[in-house]
N, C-alpha and C positions, 0 to 999 in steps of 0.2 A: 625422772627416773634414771638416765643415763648418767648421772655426776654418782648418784648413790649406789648404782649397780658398778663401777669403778672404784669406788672408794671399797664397795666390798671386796669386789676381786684382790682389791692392790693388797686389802688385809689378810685373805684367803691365800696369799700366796702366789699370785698371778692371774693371770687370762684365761680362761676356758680354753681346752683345745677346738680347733676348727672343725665343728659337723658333730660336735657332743651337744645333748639336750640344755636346753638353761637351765641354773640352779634354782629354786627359787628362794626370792628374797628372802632372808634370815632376818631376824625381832629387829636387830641390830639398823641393817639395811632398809628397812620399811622406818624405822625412828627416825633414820636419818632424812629420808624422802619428805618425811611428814616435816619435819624441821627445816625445811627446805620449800615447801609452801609445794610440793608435790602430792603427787595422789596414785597411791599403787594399787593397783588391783590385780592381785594373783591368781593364775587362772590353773588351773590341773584337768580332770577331766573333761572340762567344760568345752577345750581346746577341741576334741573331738566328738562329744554331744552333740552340738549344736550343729555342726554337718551332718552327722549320720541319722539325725532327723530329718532331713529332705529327700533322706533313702527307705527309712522305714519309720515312719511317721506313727505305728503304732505302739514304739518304742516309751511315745509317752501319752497312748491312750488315744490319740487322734486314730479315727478309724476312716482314711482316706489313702488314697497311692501315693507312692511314695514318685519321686522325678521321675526315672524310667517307667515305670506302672503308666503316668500321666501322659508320657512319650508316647507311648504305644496307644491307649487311649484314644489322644487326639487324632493320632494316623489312622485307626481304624472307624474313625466318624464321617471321611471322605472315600472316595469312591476308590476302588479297589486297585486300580490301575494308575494312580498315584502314589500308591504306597513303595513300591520302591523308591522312587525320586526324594519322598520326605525322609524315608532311614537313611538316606544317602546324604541329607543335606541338612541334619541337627546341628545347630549352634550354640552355643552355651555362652548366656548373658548373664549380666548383672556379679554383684560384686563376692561371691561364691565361685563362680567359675573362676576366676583368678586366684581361688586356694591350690596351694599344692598338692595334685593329685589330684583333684577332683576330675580331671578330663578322663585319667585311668578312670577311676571307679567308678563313675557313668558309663563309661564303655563297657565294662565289666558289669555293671549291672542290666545293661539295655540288652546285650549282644544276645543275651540267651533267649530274652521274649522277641525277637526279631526272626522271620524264620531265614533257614542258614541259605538261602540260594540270591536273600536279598545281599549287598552292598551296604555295610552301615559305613557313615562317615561323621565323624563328630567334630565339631570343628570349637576353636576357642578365637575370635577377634582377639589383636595387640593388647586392646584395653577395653575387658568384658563391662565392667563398670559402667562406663558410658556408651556403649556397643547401640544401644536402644535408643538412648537421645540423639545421638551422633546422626542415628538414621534417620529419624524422623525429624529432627533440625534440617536434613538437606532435601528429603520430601516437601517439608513446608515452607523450601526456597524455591523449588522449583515451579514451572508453569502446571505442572499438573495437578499442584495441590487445591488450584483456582477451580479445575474440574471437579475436583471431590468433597468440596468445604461446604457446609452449612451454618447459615448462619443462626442465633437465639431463636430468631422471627419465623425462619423456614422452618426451622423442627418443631417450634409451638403451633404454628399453623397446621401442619401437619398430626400432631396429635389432636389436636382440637379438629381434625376431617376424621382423624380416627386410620390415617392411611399411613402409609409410605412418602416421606420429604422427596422422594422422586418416579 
């Protein structure tokens, strides 16, 4: 897509200015792509649908919370005197949190179900992407994963007692 989106510009008259939205591909620029053994897929509101579904998921009929709705949710199913410690300490994982702006707009959408005397703190890892494997790749280096591991045999025995593997 990068050779055809140059060959557009160069025809267009030059380079986008810096921090103006991209054009999108014209018939011209998309023939060319294709002739080129590429594959364009242009996207327009899609670019922001597709997030602001994780806010308001009723948007398209799904009748469940949206992330902050879920936020609050989960902090209010543990015991009461933890709940500041968890609005203090939200992290935002997975390859979403690495969009632009999404750290605002979860903020902005949690801070108002949070009540105002708590401390919200929302936090974004280097690299939200892998924020989860990262973690639990060095849990399952460490010696204490030996204390918490269960093996096939343990947890089938276990269901087969009908109990608890410990």
């Amino acid at each position: 897509q990068g050779d055809a989106q140059q060959q557009q510009q160069q025809q267009e008259g030059g380079s986008q200015q810096q921090g103006a939205p991209p054009k999108p591909p014209t018939q011209k620029a998309r023939a060319a792509a294709a002739a080129a053994g590429e594959q364009v897929l242009p996207l327009n509101n899609e670019r922001f649908m597709v997030p602001e579904v994780l806010f308001h998921p009723s948007d398209i009929g799904l009748m469940q919370a949206g992330v902050a709705e879920a936020v609050v949710q989960a902090v209010q199913s543990v015991h009461a005197s933890l709940h500041p410690l968890l609005y203090n300490n939200v992290i935002l994982t997975g390859g979403m949190a690495g969009c632009p702006g999404f750290c605002e707009r979860f903020n902005a959408e949690l801070r108002p179900l949070v009540p105002s005397d708590y401390a919200l703190g929302v936090h974004v890892p280097p690299n939200p992407a892998l924020c989860a494997w990262e973690g639990m790749a060095a849990f399952g280096a460490s010696p204490a994963y030996a204390k918490v591991a269960v093996t096939r045999a343990q947890w089938m025995a276990a269901q087969q007692g009908g109990g608890r593997h410990r």
